[in-house]
N, C-alpha and C positions, 0 to 999 in steps of 0.2 A: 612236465609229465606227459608222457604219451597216452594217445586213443587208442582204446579196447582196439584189438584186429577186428578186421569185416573181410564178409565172403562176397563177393561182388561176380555175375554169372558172367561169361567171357564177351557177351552179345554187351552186355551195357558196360562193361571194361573197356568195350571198344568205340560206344557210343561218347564217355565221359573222362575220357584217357588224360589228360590236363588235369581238373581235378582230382582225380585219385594220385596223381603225382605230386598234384599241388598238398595234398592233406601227407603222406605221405613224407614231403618236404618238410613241412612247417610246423605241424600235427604229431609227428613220430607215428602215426597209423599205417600199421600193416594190413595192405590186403591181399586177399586170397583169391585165385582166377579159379574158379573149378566149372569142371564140365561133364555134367552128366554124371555129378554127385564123385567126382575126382580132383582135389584140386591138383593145375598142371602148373600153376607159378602163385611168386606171391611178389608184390611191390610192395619195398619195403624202402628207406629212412638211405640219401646217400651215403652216407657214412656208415650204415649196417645197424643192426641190433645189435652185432661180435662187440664195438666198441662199447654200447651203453652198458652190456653184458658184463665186459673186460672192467669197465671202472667198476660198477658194483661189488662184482668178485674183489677186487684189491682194496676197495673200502672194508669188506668182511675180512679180510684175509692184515690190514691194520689192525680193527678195532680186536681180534684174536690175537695179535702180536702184543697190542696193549694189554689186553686180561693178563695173559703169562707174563710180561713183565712186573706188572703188578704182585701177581704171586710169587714169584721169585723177590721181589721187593720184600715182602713178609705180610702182604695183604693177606685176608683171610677171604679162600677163595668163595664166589659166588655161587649160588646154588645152580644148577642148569640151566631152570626154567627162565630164571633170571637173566643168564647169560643168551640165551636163545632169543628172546625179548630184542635185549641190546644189541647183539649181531641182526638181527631181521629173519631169525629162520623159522 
């Protein structure tokens, strides 16, 4: 599991540049460079967040292919709440 994002101001981004790559690397923490209450970058995970994003999506995007096969199956389908639960939404 990744680290909560942090805002880090661009003066000690550039003070601490190594570590915030290294957490970043290792960590999955996204940080944020802002200046003057802007953020202008953010360091993020080499592989991106797009990836960790992209598998989540398809993991919901099975376990929804399961429920419907299920119901086609002649399962009695699940209430919503239920099903919201089980997907993660």
């Amino acid at each position: 599991m990744s680290e909560p994002a942090a805002e880090l101001p661009i003066s000690d981004a550039r003070d601490s540049l190594a570590d915030v790559v290294s957490r970043a690397h290792y960590a999955g923490r996204i940080t944020y460079v802002p200046r003057r209450g802007q953020r202008l970058a953010a360091i993020t995970p080499g592989r991106g967040r797009r990836g960790h994003r992209a598998g989540r999506r398809r993991q919901r995007c099975r376990r929804r292919r399961e429920a419907l096969t299920r119901i086609d199956a002649g399962d009695t389908p699940i209430p919503l709440t239920d099903l919201r639960d089980e997907l993660g939404l």
